[in-house]
ROTIMI-107648 format. One record per residue: residue in three letters; x, y, z of N, C-alpha, C in turn. Coordinates in Angstrom, 1 decimal. Atoms other than C-alpha are relative to their C-alpha. Layout:
   residu     n_px     n_py     n_pz    ca_px    ca_py    ca_pz     c_px     c_py     c_pz
      ALA        X        Y        Z        X        Y        Z        X        Y        Z
...
***
This chain:
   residu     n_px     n_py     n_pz    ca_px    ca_py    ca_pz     c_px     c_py     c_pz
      UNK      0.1     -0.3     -1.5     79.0     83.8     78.2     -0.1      1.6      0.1
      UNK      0.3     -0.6     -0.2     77.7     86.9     79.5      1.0      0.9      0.9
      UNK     -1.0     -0.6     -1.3     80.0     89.9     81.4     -0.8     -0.1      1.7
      UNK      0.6     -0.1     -1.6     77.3     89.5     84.4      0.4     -1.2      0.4
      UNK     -0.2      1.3     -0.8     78.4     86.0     84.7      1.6      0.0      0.5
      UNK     -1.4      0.0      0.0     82.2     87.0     85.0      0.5      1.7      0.8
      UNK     -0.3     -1.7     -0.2     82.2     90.8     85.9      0.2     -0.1      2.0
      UNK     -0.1      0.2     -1.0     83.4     91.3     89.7     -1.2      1.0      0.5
      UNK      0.8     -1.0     -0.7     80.4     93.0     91.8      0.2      0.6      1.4
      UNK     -0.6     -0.4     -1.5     82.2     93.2     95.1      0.9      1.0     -0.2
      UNK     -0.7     -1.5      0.2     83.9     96.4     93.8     -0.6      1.0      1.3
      UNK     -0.3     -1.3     -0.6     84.9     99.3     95.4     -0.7      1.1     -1.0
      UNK     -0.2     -1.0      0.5     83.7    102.7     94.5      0.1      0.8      0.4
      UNK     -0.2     -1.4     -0.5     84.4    106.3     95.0     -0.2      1.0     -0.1
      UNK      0.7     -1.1      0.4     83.4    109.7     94.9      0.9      0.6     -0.8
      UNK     -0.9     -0.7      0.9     84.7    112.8     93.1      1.1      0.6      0.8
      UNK     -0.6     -0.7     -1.4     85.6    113.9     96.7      1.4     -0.2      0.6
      UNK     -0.9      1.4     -1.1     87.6    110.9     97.8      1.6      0.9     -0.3
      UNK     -1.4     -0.2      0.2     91.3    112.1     98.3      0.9     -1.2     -0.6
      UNK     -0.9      1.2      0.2     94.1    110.6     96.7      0.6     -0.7      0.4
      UNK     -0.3      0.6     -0.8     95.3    109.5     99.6     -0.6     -1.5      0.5
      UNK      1.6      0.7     -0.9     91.8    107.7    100.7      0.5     -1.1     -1.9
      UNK     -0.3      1.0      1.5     92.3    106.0     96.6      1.1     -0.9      0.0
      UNK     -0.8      0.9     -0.4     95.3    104.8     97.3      0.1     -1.0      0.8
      UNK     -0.2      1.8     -1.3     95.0    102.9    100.4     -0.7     -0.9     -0.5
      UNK      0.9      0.9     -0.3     91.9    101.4     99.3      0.6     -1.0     -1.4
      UNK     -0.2      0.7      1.3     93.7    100.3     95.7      1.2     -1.0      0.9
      UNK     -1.0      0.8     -0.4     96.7     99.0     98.1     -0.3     -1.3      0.6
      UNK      0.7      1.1     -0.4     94.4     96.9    100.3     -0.3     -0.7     -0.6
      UNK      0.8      1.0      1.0     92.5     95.5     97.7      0.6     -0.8     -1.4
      UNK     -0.4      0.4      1.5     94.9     94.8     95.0     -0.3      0.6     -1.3
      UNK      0.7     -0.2      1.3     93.1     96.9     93.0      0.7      1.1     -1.5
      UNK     -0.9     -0.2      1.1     94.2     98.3     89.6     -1.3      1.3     -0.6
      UNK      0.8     -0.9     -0.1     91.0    100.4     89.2     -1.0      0.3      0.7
      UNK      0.8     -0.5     -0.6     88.5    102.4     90.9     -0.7      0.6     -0.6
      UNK      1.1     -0.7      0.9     85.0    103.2     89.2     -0.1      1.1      1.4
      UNK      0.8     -1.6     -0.6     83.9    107.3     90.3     -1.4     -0.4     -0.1
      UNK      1.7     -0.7     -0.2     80.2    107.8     91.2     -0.6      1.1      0.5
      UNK      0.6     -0.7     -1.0     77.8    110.0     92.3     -0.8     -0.4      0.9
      UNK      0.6      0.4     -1.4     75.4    110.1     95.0     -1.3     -0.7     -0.6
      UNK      1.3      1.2      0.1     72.5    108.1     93.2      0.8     -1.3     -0.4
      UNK     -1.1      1.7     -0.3     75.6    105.3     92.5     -0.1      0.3     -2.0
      UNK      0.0     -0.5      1.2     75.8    106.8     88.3      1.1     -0.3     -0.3
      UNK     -1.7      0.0      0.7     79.4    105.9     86.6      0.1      1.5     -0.4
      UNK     -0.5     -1.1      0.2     81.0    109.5     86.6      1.5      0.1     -0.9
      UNK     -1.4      0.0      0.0     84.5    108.4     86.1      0.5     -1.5      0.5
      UNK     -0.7      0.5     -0.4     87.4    106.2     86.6      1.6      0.4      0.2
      UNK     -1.6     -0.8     -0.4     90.9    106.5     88.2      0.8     -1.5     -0.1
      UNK     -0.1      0.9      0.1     93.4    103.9     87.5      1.6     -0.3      1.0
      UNK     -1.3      0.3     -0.2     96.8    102.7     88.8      0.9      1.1     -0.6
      UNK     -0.6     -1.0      0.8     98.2    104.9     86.1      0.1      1.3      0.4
      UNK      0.3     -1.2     -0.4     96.5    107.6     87.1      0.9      0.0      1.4
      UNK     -0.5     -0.4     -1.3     97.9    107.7     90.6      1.7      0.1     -0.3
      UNK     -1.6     -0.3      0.2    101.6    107.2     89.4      0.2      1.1     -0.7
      UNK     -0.3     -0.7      0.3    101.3    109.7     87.0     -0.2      1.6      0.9
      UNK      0.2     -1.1     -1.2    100.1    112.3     89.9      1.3      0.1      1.0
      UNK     -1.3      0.1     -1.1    103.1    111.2     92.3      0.8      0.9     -0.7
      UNK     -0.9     -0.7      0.2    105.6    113.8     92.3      1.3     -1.0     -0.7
      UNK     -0.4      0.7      1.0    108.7    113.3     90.3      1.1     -0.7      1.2
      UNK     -0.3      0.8     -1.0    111.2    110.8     91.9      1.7      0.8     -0.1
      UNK     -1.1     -0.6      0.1    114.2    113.1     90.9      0.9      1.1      1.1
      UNK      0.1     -1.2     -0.6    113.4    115.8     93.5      0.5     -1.0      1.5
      UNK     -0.1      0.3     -1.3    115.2    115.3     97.1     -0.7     -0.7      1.1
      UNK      0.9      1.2     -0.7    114.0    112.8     99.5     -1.3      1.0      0.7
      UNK      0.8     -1.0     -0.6    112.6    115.9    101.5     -1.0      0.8     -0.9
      UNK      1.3     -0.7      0.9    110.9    117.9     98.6     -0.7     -1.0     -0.1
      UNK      1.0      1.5      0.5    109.6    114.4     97.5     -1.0     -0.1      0.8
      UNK      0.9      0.2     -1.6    107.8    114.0    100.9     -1.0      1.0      0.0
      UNK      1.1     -1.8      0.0    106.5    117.8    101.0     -0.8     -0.3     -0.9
      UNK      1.0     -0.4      1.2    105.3    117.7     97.6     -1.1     -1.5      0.1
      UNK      1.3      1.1      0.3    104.0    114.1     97.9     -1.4     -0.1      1.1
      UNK      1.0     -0.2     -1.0    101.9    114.9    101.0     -1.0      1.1     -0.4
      UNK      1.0     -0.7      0.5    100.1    117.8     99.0     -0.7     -0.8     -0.6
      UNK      0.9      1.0      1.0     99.3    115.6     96.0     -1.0     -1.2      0.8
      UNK      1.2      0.9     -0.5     97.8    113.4     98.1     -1.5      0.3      0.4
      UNK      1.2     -0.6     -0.6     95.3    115.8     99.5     -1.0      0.4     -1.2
      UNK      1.3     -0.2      1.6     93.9    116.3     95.8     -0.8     -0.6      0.1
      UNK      0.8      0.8      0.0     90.9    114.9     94.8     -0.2     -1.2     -1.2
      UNK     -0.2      0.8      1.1     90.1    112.0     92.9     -0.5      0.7     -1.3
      UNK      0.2     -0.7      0.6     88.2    114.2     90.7      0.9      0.7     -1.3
      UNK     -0.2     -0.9      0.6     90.7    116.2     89.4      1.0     -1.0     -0.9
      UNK     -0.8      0.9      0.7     92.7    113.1     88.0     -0.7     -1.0     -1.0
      UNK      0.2      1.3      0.6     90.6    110.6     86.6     -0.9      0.4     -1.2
      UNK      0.9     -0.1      1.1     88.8    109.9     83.6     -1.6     -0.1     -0.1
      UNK      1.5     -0.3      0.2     85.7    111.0     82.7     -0.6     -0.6     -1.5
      UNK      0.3      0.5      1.3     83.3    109.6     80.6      0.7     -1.4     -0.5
      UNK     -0.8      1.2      0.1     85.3    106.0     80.8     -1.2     -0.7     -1.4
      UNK      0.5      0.5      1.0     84.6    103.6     78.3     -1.0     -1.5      0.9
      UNK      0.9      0.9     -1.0     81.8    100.9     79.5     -0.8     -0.6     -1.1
      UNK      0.4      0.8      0.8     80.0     97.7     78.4     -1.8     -0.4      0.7
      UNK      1.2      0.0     -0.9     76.3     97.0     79.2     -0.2     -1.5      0.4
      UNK      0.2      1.5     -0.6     75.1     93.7     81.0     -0.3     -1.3     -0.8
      UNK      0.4      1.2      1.0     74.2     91.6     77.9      1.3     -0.1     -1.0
      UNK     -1.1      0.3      0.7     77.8     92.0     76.3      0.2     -0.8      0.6
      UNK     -0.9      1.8     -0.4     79.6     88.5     76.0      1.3      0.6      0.4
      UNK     -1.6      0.1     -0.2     83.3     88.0     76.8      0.4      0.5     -1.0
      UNK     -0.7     -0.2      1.4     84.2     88.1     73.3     -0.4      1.9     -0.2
      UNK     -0.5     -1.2      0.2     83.0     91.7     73.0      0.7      0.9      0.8
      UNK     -1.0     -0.5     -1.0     84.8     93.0     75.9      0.9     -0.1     -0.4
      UNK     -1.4      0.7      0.5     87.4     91.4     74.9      0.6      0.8     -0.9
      UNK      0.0     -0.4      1.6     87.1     93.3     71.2      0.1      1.5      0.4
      UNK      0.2     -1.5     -0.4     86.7     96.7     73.1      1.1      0.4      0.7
      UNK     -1.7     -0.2     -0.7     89.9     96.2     75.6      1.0      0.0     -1.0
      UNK     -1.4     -0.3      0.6     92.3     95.4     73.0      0.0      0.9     -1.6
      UNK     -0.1     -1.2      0.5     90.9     98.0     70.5      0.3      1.4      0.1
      UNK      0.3     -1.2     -0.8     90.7    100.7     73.1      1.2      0.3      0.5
      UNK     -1.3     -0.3     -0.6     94.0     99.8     74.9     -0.3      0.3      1.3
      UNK      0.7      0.1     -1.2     92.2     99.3     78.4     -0.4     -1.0      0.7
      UNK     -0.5      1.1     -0.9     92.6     97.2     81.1     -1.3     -0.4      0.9
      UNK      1.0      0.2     -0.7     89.1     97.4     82.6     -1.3      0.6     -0.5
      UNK      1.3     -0.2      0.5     85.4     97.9     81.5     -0.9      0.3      1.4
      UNK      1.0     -0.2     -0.4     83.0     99.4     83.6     -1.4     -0.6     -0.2
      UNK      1.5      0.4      0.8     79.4     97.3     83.4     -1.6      1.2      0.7
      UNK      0.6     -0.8     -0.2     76.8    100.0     83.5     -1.8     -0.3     -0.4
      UNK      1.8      0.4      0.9     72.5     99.3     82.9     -0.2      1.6     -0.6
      UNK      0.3     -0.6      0.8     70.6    101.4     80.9     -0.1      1.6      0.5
      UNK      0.1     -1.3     -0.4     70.4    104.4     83.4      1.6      0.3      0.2
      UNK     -1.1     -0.7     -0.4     73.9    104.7     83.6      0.8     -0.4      1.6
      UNK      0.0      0.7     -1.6     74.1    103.1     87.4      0.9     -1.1     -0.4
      UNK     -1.3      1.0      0.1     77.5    100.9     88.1     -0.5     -1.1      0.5
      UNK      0.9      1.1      0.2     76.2     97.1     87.9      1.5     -1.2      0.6
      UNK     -1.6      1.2     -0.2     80.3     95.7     88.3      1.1      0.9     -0.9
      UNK     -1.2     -0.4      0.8     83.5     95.8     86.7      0.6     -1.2     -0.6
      UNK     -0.3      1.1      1.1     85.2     93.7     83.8      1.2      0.2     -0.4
      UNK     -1.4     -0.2      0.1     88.9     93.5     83.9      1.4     -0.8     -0.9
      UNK     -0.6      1.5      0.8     91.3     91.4     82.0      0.4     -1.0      1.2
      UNK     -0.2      1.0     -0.7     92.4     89.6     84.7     -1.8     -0.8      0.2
      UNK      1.2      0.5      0.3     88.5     88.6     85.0     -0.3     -0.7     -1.2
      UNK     -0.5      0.3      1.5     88.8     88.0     81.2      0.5     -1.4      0.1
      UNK     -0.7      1.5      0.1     91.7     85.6     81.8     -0.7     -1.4      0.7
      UNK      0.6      1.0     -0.7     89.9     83.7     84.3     -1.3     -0.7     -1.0
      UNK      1.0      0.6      0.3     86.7     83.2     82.5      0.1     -0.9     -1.6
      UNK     -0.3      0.8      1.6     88.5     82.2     79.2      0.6     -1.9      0.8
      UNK     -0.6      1.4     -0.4     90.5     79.4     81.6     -1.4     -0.6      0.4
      UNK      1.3      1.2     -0.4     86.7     78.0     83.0      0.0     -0.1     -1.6
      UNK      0.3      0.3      1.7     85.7     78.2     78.9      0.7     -1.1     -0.4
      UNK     -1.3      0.6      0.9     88.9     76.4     77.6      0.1     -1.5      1.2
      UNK      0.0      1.3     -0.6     88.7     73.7     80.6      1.3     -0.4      0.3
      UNK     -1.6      0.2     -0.1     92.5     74.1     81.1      0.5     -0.5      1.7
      UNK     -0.3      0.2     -1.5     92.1     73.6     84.8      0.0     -1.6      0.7
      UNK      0.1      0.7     -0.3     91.3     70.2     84.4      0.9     -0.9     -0.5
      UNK     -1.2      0.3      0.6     94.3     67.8     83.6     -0.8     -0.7     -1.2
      UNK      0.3      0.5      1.9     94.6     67.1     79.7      0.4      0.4     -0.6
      UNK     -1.3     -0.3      1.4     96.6     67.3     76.6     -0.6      1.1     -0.8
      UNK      0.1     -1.0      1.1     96.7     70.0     74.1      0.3     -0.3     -0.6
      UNK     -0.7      0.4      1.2     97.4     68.9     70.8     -0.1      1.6     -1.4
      UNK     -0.3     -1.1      1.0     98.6     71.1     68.0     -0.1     -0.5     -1.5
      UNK      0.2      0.8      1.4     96.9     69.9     64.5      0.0      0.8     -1.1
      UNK      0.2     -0.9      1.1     97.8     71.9     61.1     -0.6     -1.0     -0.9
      UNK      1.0      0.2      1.4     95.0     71.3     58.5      0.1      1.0     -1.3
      UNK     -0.2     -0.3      1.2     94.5     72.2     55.1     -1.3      1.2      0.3
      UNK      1.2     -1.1     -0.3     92.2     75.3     55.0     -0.9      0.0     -1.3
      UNK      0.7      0.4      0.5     89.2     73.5     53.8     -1.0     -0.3      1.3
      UNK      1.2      1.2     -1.2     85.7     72.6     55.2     -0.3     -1.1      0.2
      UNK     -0.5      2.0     -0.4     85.3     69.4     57.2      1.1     -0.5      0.8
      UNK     -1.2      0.3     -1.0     88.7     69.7     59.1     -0.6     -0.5      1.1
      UNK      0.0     -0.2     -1.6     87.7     70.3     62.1     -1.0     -1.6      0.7
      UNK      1.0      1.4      0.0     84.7     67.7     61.9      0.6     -1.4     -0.1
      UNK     -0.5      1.1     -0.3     87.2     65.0     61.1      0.6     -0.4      1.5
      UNK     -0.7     -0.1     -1.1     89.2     65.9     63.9     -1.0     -0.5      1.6
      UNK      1.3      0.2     -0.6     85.8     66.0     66.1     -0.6     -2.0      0.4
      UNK      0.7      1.2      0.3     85.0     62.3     64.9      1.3     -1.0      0.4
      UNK     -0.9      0.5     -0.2     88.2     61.1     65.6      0.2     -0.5      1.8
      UNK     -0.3      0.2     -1.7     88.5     61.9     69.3     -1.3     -0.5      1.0
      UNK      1.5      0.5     -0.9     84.6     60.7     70.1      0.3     -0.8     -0.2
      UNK     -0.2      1.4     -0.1     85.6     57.7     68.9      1.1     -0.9      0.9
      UNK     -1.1      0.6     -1.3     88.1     57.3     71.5     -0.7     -0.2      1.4
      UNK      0.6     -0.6     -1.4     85.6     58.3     74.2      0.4      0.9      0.7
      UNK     -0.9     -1.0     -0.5     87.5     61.0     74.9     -1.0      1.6     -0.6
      UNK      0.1     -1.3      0.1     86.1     64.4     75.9      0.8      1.4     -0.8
      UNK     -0.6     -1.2      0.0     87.1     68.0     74.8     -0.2      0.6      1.1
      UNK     -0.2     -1.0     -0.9     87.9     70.8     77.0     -0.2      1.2     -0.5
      UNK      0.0     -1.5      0.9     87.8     73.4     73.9      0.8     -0.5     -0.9
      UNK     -0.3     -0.4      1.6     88.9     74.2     70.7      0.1      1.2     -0.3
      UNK     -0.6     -0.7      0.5     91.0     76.6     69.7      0.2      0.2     -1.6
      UNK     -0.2      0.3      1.1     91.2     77.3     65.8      1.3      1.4     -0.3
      UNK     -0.8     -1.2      0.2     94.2     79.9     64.9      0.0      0.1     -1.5
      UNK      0.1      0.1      1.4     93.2     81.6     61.5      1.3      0.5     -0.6
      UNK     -1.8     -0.5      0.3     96.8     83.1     61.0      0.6     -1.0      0.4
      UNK     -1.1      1.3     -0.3     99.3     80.1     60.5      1.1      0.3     -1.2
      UNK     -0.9      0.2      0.8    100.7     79.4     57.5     -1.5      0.1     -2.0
      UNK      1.0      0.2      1.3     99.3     79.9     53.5     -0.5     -1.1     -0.1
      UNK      1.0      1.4      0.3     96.6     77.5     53.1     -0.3     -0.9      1.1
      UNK      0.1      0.5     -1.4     96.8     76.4     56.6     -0.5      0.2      1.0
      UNK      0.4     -0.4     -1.6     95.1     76.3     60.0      0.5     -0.7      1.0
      UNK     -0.1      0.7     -1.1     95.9     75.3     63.2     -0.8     -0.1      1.1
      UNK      1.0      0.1     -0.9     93.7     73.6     65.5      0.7     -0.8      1.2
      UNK     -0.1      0.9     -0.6     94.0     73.0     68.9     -0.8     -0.3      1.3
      UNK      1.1      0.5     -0.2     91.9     70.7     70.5      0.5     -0.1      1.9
      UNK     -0.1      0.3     -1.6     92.4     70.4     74.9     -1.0     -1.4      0.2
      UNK      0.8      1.0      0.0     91.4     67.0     75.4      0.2     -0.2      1.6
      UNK     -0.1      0.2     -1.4     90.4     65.8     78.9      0.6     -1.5      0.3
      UNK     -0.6      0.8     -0.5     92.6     63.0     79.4      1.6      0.0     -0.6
      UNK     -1.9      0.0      0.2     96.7     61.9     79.4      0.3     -0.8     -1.0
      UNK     -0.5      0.7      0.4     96.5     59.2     77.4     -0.6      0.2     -1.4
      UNK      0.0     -0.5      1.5     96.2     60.5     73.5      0.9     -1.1     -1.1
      UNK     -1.2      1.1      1.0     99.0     57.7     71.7     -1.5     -0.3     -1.0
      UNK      1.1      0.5      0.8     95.7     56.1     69.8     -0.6      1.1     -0.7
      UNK      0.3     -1.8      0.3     94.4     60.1     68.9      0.8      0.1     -1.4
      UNK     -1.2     -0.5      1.2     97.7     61.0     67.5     -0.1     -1.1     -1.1
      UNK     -0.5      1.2      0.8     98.2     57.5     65.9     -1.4      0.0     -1.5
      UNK      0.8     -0.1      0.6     94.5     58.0     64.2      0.1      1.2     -1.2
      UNK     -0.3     -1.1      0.7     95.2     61.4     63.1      0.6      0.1     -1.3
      UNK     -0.6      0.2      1.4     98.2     60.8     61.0     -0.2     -0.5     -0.8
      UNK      0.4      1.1      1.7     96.8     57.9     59.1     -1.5      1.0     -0.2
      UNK      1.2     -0.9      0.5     93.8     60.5     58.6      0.9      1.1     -1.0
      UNK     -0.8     -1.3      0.9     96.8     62.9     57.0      0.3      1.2      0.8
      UNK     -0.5     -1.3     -0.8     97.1     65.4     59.7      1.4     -0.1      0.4
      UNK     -1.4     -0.3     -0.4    100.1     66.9     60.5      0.0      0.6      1.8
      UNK      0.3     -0.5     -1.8    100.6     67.0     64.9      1.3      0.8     -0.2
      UNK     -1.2     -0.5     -0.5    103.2     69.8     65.9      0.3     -0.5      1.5
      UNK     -0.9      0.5     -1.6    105.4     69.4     68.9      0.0      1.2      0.3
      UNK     -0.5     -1.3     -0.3    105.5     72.8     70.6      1.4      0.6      0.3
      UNK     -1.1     -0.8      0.0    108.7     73.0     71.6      1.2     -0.2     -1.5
      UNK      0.1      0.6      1.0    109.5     71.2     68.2     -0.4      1.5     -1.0
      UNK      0.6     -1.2      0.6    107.7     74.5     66.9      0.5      1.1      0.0
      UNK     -0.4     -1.5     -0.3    109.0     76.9     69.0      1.9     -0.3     -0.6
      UNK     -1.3     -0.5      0.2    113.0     76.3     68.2      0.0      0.0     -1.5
      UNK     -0.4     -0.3      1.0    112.3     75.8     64.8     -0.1      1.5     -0.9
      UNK      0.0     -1.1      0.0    111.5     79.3     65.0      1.4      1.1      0.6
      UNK     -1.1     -0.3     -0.7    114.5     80.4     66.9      1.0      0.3     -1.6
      UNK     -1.1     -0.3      1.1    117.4     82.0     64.5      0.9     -0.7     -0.3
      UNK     -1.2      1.0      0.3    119.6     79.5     62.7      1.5      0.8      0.4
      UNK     -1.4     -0.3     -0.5    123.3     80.2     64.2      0.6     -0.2     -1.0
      UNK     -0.9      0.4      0.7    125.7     80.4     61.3      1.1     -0.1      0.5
      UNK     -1.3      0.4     -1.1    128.6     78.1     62.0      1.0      0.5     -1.1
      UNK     -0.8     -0.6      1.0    131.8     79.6     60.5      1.0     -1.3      0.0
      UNK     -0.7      0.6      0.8    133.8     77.5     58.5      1.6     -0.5      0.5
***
């Protein structure tokens, strides 16, 4: 999937001009967590983010009254003088997955989508991200998750595959986690229906091992030593 099919286009943008004042309301109204900069032919200049504006607020140490004074100057600044320049930006034919690979490399909460002149096309945020992973993964429609550790060999997955068509039972997605355990993967498969007992039952006599999540999660939890 492509960021144009996922990226919001009903964004907001702003000048270099725009006061911080004018940035703030429009981030308050809107929810918004960033604000792409432009110029006057509509060019990505900049971005200003949430961050940015808190770190501009005066400090919160200073008297209710200085706080006030000083925070009514800072407002009158411009966006300009705070935001980042030269942001980091994805072009219209990157997938999810590289976005994806660019936010949690970069340590950034939002992508700018920019065409080849440099001209703002949208914006690509993780919350955008999370949504388009939940249409992908089909989590919205009711249906089991199962949690299958295989042996890390080729053809797992394919049994697993052959198992659940033969139930007539859809997927929703497939998840493989290559970090598990030595020699181990974990697959897990979102099936679109409730009723799995025949699934599981097939599995095992196939040799797979099903986790229980919470089964998983306490056995992770710190053993309590009982004293004697």
């Amino acid at each position: 999937m492509f960021v144009t099919e996922t990226m919001r286009t009903d964004l907001i943008a702003i000048r270099e001009e725009t006061t911080l004042a004018d940035a703030l309301s429009l981030m308050e109204k809107g929810s918004f967590r960033h604000l792409p900069v432009v110029d006057e032919s509509g060019k990505l200049v900049g971005i200003v983010t949430d961050r940015d504006m808190r770190s501009a607020k005066p400090s919160t140490l200073l008297s209710d009254e200085d706080y006030r004074r000083t925070y009514d100057e800072v407002m009158q600044h411009t966006v300009g003088e705070i935001m980042t320049r030269n942001p980091l930006t994805v072009a219209p034919y990157f997938t999810l997955q590289d976005s994806l690979l660019v936010m949690r490399r970069k340590k950034v909460g939002a992508l700018p989508v920019v065409d080849e002149d440099g001209r703002l096309k949208g914006i690509m945020s993780t919350r955008d991200l999370l949504r388009a992973f939940v249409n992908i993964m089909g989590i919205e429609e009711p249906g089991t998750l199962l949690c299958i550790l295989v042996n890390e060999k080729t053809g797992q997955l394919k049994k697993i595959v052959d198992i659940v068509t033969e139930e007539n039972v859809s997927m929703g997605s497939v998840l493989v986690a290559r970090d598990w355990e030595d020699e181990k993967r974990a697959i897990f498969p979102y099936l679109l229906t409730n009723n799995v007992i025949s699934i599981k039952k097939k599995l095992i006599e196939q040799g797979f091992e099903l986790l229980d999540p919470m089964g998983w999660y306490l056995d992770q939890l710190p053993q309590k030593k009982h004293e004697a």
